[in-house]
C-alpha positions in Angstrom: 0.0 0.0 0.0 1.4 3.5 -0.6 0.8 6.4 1.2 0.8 10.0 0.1 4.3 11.7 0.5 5.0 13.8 3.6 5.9 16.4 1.5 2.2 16.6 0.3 0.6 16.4 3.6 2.9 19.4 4.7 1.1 20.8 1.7 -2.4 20.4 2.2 -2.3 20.8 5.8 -0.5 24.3 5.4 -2.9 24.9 2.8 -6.0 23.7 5.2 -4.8 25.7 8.1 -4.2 29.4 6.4 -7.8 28.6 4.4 -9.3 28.0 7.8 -7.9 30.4 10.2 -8.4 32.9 7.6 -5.5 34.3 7.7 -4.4 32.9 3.8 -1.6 35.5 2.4 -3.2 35.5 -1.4 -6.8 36.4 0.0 -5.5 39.4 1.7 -8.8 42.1 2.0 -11.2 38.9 1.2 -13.8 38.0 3.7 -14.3 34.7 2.9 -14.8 32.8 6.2 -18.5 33.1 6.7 -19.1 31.1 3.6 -17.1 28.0 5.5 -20.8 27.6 7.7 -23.3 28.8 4.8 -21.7 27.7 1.5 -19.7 24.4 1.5 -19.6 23.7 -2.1 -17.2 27.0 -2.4 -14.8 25.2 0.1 -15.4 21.9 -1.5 -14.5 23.6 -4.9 -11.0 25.5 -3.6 -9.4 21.8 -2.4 -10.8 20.4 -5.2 -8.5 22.9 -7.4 -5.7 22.4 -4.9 -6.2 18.8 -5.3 -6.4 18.7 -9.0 -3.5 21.5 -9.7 -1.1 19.7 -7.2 1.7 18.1 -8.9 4.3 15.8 -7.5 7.7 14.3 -8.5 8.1 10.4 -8.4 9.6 10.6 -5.0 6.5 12.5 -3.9 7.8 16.1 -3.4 5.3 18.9 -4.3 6.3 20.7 -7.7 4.0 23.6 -7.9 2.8 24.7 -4.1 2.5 28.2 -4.8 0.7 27.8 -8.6 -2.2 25.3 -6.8 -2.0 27.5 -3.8 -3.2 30.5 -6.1 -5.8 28.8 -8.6 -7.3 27.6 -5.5 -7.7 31.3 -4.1 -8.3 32.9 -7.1 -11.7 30.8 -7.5 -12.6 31.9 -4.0 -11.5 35.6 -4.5 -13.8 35.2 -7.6 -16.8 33.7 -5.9 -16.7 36.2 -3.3 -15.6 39.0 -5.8 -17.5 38.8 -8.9 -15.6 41.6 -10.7 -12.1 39.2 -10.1 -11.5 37.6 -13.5 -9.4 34.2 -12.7 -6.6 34.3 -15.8 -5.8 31.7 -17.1 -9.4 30.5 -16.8 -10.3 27.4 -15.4 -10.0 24.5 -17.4 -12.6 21.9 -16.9 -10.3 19.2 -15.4 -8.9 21.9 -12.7 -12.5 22.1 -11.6 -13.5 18.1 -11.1 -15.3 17.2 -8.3 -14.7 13.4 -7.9 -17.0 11.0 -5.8 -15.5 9.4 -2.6 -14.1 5.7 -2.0 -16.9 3.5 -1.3 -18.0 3.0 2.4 -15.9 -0.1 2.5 -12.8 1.5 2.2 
C-alpha cells in the first residue's frame, strides 16, 4: 500500500490551516470565512482545485505549491468577488469534483 508523501501532507495541511484560520496570504482584503458555515460547495470547490492542480515528482515532493496554492484562491476571491477575473481560466479538469471511495474502504 502506498501512502501519500510527507511532502504533500505538509502541503495540504498548510494549505488547510491558512484557508481555515483565515489568515491565507493570497486572500488578503477577502472575507471569505463566513461562507465556511453557509456555503460548503465553495470550500469543497477550492481543495478540489488544490487537489487537482497539485503536482508531485516520483519521490512524492510537491512541484508547484504556490501555482495550486493560487488557482485555489483565485476561485474563491472570484466567488466572493464577482468583478475578479481568474486568468488563465479554469480548465474543466482543474474544476473536477470526484466521488468518494466506497464506504468499505
Amino acid at each position: 500500500m502506498e501512502k501519500l508523501s510527507n511532502d504533500f501532507s505538509g502541503a495540504l495541511r498548510t494549505f488547510a490551516y491558512f484557508m481555515a484560520s483565515g489568515t491565507h496570504y493570497m486572500l488578503k482584503n477577502v472575507e471569505y470565512l463566513d461562507i465556511y458555515g453557509s456555503e460548503p460547495s465553495a470550500i469543497e470547490m477550492v481543495f478540489a482545485i488544490f487537489a487537482n492542480v497539485i503536482e508531485m515528482d516520483n519521490e512524492g515532493n510537491v512541484l508547484n505549491f504556490t501555482h495550486a496554492q493560487r488557482r485555489a484562491t483565485d476561485y474563491l476571491r472570484s466567488y466572493c468577488d464577482p468583478s475578479f477575473k481568474v486568468t488563465p481560466p479554469f480548465e474543466d479538469w482543474e474544476t473536477e469534483l470526484y466521488g468518494p471511495p466506497s464506504l468499505g474502504r
